[in-house]
C-alpha positions as CSV (number, residue, x, y, z in Angstrom):
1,X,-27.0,-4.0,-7.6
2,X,-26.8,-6.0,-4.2
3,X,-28.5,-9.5,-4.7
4,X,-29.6,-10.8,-1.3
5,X,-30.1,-14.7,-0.3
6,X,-33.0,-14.7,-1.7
7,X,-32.0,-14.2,-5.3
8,X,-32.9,-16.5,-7.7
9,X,-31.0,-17.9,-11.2
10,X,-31.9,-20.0,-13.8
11,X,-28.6,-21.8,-13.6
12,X,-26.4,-23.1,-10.6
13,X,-24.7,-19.9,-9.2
14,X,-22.9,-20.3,-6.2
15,X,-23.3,-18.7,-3.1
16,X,-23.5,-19.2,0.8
17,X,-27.1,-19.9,1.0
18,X,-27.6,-22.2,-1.9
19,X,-26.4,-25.6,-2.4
20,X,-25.2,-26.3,-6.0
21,X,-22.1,-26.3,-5.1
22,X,-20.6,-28.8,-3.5
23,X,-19.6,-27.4,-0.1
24,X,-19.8,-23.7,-1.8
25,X,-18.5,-20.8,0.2
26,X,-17.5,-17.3,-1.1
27,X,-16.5,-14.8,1.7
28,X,-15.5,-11.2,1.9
29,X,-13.6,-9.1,3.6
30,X,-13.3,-5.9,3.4
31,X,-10.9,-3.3,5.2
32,X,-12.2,0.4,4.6
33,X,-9.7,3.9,5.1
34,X,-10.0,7.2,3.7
35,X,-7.8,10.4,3.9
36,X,-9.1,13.6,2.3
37,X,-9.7,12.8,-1.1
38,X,-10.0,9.2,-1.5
39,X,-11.6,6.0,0.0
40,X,-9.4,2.9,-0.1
41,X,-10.7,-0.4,-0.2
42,X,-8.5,-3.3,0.6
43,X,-10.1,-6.8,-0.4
44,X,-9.9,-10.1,1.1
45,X,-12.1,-13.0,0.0
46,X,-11.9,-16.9,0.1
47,X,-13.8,-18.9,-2.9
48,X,-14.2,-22.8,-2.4
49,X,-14.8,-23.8,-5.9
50,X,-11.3,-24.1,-8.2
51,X,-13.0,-24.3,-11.2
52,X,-14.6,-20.5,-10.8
53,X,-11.1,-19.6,-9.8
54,X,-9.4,-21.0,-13.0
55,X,-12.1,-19.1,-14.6
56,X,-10.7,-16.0,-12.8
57,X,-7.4,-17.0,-13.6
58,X,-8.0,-17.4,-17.4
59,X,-9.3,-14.3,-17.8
60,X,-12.7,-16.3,-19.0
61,X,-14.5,-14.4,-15.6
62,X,-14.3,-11.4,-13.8
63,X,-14.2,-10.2,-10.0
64,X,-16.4,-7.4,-9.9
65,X,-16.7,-4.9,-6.7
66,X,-20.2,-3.6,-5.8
67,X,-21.1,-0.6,-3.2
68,X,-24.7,0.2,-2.8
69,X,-24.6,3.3,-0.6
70,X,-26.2,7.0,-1.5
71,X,-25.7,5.3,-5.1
72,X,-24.1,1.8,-6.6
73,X,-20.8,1.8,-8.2
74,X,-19.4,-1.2,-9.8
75,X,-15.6,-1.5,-10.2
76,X,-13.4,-4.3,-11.5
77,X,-11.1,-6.0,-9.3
78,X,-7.7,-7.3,-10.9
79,X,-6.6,-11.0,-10.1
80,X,-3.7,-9.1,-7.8
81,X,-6.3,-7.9,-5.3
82,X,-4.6,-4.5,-5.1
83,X,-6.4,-1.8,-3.6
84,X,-9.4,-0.1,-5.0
85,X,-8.8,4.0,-4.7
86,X,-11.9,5.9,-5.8
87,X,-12.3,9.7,-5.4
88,X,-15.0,11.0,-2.8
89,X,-15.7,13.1,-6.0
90,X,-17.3,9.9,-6.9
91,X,-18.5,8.5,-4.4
92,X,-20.8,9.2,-1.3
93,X,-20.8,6.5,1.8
94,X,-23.7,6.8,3.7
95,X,-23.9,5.5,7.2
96,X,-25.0,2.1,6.1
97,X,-23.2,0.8,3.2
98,X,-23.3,-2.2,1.9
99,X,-20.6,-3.9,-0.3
100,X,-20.9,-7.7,-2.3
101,X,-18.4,-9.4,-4.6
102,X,-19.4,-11.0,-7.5
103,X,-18.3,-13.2,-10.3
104,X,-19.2,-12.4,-13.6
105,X,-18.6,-14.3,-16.8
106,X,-16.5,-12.6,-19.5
107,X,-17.6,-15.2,-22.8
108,X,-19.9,-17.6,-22.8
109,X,-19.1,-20.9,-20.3
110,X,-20.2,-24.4,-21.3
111,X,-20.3,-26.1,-18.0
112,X,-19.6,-29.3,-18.6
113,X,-16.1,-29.5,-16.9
114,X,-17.4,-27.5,-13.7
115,X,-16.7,-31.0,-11.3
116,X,-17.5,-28.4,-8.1
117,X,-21.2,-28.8,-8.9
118,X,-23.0,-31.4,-6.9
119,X,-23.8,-34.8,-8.1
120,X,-27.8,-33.4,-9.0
121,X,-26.2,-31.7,-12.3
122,X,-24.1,-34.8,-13.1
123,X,-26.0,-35.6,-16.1
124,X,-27.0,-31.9,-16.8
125,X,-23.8,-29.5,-17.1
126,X,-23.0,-30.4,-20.6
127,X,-25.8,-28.7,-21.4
128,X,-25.5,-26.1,-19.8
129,X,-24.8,-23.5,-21.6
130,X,-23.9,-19.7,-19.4
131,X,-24.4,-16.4,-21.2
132,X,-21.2,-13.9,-21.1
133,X,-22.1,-11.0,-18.2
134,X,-23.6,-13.9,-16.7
135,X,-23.2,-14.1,-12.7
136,X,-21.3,-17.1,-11.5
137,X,-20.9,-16.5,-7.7
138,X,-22.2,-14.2,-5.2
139,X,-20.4,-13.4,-1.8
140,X,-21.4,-12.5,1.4
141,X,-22.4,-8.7,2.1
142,X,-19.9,-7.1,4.1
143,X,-21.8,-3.7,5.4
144,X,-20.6,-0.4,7.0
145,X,-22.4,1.2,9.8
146,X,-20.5,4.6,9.7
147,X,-18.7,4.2,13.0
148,X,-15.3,4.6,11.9
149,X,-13.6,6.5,15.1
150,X,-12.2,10.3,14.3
151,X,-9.2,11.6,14.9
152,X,-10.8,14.3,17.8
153,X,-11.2,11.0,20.0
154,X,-7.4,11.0,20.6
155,X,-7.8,13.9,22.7
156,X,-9.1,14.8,26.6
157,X,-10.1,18.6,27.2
158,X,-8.9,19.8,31.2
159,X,-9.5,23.2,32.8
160,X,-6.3,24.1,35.3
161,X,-7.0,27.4,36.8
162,X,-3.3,27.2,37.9
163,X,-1.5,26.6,34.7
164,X,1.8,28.5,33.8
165,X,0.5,29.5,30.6
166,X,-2.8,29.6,29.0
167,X,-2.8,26.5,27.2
168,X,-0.6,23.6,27.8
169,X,-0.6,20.5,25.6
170,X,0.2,17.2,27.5
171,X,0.7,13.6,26.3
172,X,-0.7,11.1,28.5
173,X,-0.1,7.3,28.0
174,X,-3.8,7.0,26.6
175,X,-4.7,10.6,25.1
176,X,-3.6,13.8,23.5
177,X,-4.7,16.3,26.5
178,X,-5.4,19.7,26.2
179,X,-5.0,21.7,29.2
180,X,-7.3,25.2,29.4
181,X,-6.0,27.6,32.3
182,X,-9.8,29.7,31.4
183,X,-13.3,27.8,30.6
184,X,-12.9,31.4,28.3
185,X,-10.3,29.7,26.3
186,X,-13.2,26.9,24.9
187,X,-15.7,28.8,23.4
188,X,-17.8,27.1,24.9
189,X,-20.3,29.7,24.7
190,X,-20.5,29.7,21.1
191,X,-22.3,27.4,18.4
192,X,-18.9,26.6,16.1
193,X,-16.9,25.8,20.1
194,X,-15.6,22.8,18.3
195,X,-14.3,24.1,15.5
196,X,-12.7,27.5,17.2
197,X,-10.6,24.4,19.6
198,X,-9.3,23.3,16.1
199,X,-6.1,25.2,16.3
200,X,-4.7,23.5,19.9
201,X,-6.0,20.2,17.9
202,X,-3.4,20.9,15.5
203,X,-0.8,21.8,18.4
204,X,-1.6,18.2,19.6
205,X,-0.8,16.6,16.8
206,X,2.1,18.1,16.1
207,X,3.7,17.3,19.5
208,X,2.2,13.8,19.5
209,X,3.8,12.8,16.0
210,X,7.1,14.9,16.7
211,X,7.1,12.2,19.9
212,X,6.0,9.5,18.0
213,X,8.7,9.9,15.0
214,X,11.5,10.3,17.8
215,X,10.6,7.0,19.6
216,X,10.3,5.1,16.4
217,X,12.6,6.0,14.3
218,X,16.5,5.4,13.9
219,X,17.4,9.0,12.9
220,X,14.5,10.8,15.0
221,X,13.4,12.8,12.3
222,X,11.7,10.2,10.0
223,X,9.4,7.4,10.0
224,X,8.0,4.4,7.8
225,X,4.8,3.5,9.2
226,X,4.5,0.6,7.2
227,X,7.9,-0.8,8.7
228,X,8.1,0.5,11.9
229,X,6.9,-1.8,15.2
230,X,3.5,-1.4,16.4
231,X,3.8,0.6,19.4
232,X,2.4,-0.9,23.2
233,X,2.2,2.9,24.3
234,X,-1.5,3.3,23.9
235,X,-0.8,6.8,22.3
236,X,1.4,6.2,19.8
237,X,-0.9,3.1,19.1
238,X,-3.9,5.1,18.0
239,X,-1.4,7.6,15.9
240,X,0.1,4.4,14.6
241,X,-3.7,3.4,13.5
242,X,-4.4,6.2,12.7
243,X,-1.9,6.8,9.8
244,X,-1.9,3.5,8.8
245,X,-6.0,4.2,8.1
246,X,-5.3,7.3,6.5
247,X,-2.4,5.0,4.0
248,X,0.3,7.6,5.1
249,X,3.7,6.0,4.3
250,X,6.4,8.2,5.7
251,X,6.1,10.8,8.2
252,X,8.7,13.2,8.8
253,X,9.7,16.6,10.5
254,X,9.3,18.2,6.9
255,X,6.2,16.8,6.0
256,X,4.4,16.8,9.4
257,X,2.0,19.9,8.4
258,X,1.0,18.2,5.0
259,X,0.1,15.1,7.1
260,X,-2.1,16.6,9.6
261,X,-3.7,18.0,7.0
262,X,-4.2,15.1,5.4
263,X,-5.9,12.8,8.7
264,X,-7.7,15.2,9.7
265,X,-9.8,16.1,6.8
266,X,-8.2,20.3,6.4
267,X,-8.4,20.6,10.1
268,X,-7.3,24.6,9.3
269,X,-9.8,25.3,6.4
270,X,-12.6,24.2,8.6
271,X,-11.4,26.7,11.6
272,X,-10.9,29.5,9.0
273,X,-14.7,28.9,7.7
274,X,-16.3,28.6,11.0
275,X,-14.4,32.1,11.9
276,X,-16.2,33.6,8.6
277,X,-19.6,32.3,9.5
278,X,-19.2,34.1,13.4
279,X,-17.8,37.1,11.5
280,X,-20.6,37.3,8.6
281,X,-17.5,36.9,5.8
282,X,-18.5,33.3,4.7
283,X,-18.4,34.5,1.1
């Protein structure tokens, strides 16, 4: 569970609105990505008190990651701070979720040697005695409004009634920019519109990263995103962010199809279902 300001202990626990601690702070940070499959949390925090840390650091307490969303999940978090993957399989993020960091205690803690308290339990830690599973700190709640920009907002829809051709893809400095010679050719006139655009979505892509690989990289035909220079073109900028969201490493002319695929959620799979709904084959 989430435990809010108001929360209440029978022991000194230290948190940001509370004052047994000496100066006590324990912040969080949290940077969120997903690709298909998988959410990725990366974790950040800052804990004033160097006794919890040796705690940490003795393997005597625990870091433990808490997501209250459609449901809670509680996961572990090593002392390395790597990563923590979890399938969407099991998980479900609603539009406002919340996530805390705690500090739990893996034996039971005598507190006599805590010097981080302040001077009121001078005379008191030694007997205070703390339960294993007990909660030694609390963090601040980082929470998640669902506004996490899509990969569609790269792109700019223009009608040219004197285009060459019926479609024409364009990169602009900003934007990937599809070019319609026929209001026909958007469907507008049919619920699943967005979804029938999906294959010149695709084209984009594939132009814009073919660009993007050949500007970035030594060779021209591949790229390590988590090497390369952050790009000032404002296009290649949002690709760059874009990967780097999604944790795509490498991006090459080979794998190119596979990583579409991957940032934008089975862009194809989702243009093939909406052309079974229209056609009464969804089964």
């Amino acid at each position: 569970m989430i435990y809010n300001k108001d929360a209440t202990f029978p022991y000194p626990v230290l948190t940001n609105s509370l004052d047994n601690y000496d100066n006590g702070f324990f912040s969080l940070d949290v940077n969120l990505q997903a690709n298909s499959d998988e959410y990725r949390f990366k974790v950040e925090y800052d804990l004033s008190s160097s006794y919890i840390e040796g705690l940490i650091k003795s393997n005597k307490a625990e870091l433990i990651f808490v997501i209250q969303s459609k449901d809670n999940k509680f996961f572990s978090l090593n002392k390395s701070l790597e990563p923590i993957c979890i399938s969407k399989s099991r998980i479900s993020l609603s539009k406002r979720t919340s996530i805390q960091l705690i500090v739990k205690a893996k034996e039971e803690l005598c507190f006599k040697d805590n010097f981080d308290l302040i001077p009121f339990y001078d005379e008191l830690k030694k007997d205070l005695v703390i339960s294993k599973h007990s909660v030694l700190a609390l963090s601040n709640i980082v929470i998640f409004d669902g506004s996490n920009k899509k990969p569609f907002e790269l792109f700019e829809k223009k009608l040219d009634p004197n285009l060459k051709s019926d479609i024409s893809i364009e990169l602009g400095d900003e934007s990937i920019i599809i070019n319609y010679k026929s209001a026909d050719f958007q469907f507008a006139e049919f619920s699943e519109a967005k979804a029938l655009n999906y294959p010149y979505i695709y084209m984009g892509l594939q132009k814009a990263l073919y660009k993007l690989i050949v500007e970035h990289s030594d060779d021209g035909e591949s790229l390590d995103i988590d090497s390369m220079e952050i790009p000032e073109n404002g296009l290649n900028y949002k690709l760059y962010n874009l990967l780097s969201s999604k944790f795509i490493d490498e991006v090459n002319i080979n794998n190119m199809d596979e990583i579409i695929c991957k940032v934008t959620d089975r862009i194809i799979e989702k243009y093939v279902h909406s052309i079974k709904g229209l056609t009464g084959n969804g089964n």
